[in-house]
C-alpha positions as CSV (number, residue, x, y, z in Angstrom):
1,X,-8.3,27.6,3.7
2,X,-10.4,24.5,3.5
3,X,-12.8,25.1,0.8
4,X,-16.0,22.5,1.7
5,X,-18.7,22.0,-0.6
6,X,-21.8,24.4,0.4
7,X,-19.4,26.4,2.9
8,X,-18.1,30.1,1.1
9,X,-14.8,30.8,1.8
10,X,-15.3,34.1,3.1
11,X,-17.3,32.6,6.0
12,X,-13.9,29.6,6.5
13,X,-11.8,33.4,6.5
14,X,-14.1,35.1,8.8
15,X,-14.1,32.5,11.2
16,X,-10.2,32.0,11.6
17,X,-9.6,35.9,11.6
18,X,-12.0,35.0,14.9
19,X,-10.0,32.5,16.1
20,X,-7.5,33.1,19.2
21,X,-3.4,32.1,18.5
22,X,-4.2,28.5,19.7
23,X,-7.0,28.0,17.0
24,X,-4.9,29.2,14.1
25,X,-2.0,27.1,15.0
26,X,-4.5,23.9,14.7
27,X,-5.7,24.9,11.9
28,X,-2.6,25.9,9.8
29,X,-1.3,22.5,11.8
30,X,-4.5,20.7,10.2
31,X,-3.7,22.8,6.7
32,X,-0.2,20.7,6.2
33,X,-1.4,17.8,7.2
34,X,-4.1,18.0,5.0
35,X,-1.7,18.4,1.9
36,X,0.0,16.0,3.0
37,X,-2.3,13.3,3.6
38,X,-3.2,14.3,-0.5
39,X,0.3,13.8,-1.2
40,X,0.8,10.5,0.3
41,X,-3.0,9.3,-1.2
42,X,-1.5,10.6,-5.0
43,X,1.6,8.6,-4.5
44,X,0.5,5.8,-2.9
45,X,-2.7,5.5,-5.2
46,X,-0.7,6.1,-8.3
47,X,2.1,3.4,-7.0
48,X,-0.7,0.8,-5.9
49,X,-3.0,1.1,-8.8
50,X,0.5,0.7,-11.3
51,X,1.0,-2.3,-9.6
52,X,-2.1,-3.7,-9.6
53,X,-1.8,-3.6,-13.5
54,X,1.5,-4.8,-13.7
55,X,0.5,-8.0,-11.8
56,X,-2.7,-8.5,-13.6
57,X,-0.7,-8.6,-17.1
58,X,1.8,-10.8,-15.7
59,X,-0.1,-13.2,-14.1
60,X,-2.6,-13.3,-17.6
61,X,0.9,-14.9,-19.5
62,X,2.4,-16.7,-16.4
63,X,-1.7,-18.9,-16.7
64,X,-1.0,-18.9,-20.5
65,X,2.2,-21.2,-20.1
66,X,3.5,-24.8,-19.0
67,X,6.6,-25.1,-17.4
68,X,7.9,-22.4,-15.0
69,X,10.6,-20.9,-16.3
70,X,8.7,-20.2,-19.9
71,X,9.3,-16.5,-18.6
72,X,12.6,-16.4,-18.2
73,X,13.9,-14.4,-20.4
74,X,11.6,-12.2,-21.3
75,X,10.9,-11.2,-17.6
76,X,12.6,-7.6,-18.3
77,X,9.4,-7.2,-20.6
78,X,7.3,-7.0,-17.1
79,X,6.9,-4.8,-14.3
80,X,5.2,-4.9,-10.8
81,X,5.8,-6.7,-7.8
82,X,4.6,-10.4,-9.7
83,X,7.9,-9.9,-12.1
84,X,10.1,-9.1,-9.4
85,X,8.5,-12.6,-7.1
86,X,8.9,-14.5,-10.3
87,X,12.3,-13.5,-11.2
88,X,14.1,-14.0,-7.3
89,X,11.8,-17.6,-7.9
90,X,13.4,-18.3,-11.6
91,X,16.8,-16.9,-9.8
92,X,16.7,-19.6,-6.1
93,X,16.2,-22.4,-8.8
94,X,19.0,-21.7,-10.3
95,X,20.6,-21.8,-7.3
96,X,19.7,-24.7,-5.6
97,X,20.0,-26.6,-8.8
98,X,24.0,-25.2,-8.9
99,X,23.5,-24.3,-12.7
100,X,26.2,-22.7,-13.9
101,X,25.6,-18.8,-14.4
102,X,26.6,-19.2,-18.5
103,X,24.0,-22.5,-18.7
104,X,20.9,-20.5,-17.3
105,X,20.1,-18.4,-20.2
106,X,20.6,-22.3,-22.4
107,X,18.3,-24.0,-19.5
108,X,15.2,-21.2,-19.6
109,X,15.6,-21.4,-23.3
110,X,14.8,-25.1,-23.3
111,X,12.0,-24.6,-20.7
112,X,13.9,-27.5,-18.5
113,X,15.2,-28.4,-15.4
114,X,18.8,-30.1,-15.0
115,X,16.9,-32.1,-12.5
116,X,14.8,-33.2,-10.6
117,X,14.0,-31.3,-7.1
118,X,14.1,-32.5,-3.7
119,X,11.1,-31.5,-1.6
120,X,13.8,-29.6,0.6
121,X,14.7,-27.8,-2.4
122,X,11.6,-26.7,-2.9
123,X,10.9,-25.3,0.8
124,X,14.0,-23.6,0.4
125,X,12.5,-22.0,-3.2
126,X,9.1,-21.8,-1.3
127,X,11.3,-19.7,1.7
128,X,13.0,-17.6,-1.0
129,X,9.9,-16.5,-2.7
130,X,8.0,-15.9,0.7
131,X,10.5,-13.4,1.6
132,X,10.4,-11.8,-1.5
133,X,6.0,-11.6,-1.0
134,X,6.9,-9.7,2.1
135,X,9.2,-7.3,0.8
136,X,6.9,-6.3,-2.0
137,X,3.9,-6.4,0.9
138,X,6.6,-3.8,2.8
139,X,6.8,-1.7,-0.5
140,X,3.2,-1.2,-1.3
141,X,2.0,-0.4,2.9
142,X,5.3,2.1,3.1
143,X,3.7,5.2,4.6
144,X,0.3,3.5,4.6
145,X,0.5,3.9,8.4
146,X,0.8,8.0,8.0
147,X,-2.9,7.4,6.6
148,X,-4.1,5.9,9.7
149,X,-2.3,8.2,11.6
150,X,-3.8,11.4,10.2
151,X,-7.3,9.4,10.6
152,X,-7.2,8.5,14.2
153,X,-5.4,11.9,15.4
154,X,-6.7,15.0,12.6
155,X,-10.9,14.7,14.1
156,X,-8.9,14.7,17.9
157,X,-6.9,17.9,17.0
158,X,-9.8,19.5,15.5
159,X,-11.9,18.8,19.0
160,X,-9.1,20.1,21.4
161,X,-9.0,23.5,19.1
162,X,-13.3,23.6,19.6
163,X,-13.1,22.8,23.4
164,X,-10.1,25.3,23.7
165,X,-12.1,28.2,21.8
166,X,-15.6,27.6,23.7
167,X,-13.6,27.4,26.6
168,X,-12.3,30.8,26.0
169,X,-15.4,32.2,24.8
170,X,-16.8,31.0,28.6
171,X,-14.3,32.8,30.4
172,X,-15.0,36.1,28.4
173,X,-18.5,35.4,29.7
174,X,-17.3,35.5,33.0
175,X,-15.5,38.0,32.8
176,X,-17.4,40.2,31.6
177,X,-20.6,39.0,33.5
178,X,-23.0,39.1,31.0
179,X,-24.0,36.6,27.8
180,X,-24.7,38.5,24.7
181,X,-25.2,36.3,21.2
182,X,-23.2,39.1,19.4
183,X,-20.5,38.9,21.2
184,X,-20.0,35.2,21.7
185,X,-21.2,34.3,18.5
186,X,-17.5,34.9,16.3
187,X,-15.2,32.9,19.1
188,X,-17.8,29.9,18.6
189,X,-17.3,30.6,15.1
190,X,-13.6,30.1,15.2
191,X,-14.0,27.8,17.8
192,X,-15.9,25.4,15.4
193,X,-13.5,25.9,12.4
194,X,-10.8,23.4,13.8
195,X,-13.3,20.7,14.3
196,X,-14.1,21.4,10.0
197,X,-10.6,21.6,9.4
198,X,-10.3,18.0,11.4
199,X,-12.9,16.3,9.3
200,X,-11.6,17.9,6.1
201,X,-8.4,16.2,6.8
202,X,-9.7,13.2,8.4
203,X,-12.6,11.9,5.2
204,X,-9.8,11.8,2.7
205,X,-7.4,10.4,4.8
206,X,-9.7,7.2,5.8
207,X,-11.2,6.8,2.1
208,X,-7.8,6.8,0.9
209,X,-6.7,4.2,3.7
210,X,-9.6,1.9,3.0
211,X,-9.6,1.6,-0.7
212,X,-5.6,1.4,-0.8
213,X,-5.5,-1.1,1.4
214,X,-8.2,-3.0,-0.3
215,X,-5.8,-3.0,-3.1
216,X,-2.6,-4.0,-1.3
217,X,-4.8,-7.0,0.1
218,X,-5.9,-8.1,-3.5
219,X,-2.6,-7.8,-4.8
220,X,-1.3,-9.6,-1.1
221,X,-3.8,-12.7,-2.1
222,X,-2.7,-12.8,-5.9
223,X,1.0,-12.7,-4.6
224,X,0.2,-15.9,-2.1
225,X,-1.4,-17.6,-5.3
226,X,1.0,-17.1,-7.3
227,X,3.4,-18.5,-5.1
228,X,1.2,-21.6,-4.9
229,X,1.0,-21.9,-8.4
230,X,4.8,-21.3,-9.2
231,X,5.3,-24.3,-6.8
232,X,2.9,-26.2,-8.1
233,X,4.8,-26.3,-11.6
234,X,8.1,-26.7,-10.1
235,X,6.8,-30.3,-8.4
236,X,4.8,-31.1,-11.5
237,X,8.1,-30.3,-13.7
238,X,10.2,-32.1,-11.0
239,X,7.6,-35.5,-11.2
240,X,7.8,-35.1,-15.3
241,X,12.0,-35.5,-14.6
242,X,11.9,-37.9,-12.3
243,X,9.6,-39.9,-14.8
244,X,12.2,-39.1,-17.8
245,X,14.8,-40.3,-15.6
246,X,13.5,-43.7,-14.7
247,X,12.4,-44.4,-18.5
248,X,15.7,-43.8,-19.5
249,X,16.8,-46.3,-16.9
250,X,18.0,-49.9,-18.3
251,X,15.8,-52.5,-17.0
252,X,17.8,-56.0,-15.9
């Protein structure tokens, strides 16, 4: 049932043909759980790794422009939590800044804003965009915990079926007042499967964790940067209109 490198499967078989009702319940038990820890480390791996990519080409033509909204309108060409971040960004300015819903498409278009920003304003865009960080953070880690879960409890379920099986193996002992290797010998057998069938679920489960939620914490920093850096444009932007707007001012 759990086919381990070096182990036949005839020997896995013989073993849980030994075990007692108790043993082949953990193991069957440890059996789903095991496809579904693979499920969940498919999923999540292909979902992670998809958006890893998407965010990497993002933030490559967000570094490649000027003002902040240079995107605008060709954010449909994206994907990945980075587009999504940027778009509720591009969407609070256009808020706060009351633009009218026909003048946005005119105002991205001339890579411009209608004015300048108060520093309110901007913690309100910085708020916005925080929010929408956590959301994608809640995304990525969704059944990320199931992982840990399977980790922490799999190698525990796997012991209670080895102590439960040596335990009955000692009271056959006993009952039968004598210790023979034959005849001990297959109820340790299938006593020992369920620890196997614990660390077969529990190796995958905690290299999947680990290197899936090194990703989420890469893509977590590059989210927080980008922030920064979206910020960092709109108050660069925002001194470039307040500069426009005092040069245009007549001197007395």
């Amino acid at each position: 049932m759990f086919p381990l490198a070096g182990i036949p499967t005839g020997v896995v078989v013989y073993a849980f043909q030994q075990s007692d009702t108790v043993g082949r319940g953990i193991v069957v038990l440890l059996f789903l759980v095991s496809m579904y820890v693979w499920i969940i480390i498919i999923e999540k791996g292909t979902m992670v790794g998809r958006a890893r990519r998407g965010s990497r080409h993002f933030l490559r033509m967000f570094d490649r422009t000027v003002s902040p909204l240079d995107l605008a309108l060709q954010i449909e060409q994206f994907h990945g939590p980075m587009a999504r971040i940027y778009a509720a960004g591009v969407e609070e300015v256009m808020d706060v800044l009351e633009v009218d819903p026909n003048l946005v498409e005119q105002h991205c278009r001339r890579r411009t804003l209608p004015r300048a920003l108060s520093p309110y304003e901007i913690d309100k865009i910085r708020s916005t965009l925080e929010h929408a960080v956590a959301a994608e953070i809640t995304a990525l880690e969704s059944r990320l915990g199931l992982l840990g879960t399977a980790v922490t409890l799999s190698p525990f379920l796997g012991l209670l079926g080895t102590v439960w099986g040596i335990l009955a193996v000692f009271v056959g002992i006993a009952q039968q007042g004598r210790m023979e290797i034959v005849a001990i010998a297959p109820g340790i057998s299938g006593a020992l499967l369920t620890t196997v069938a614990g660390l077969t679920v529990a190796i995958p489960a905690v290299i999947g964790f680990n290197l899936i939620g090194s990703s989420i914490r890469q893509t977590t920093v590059d989210m927080d940067n980008f922030v920064e850096d979206f910020l960092a444009r709109l108050k660069l932007q925002t001194g470039q209109e307040e500069g426009t707007a005092a040069g245009d001012t007549p001197r007395r």
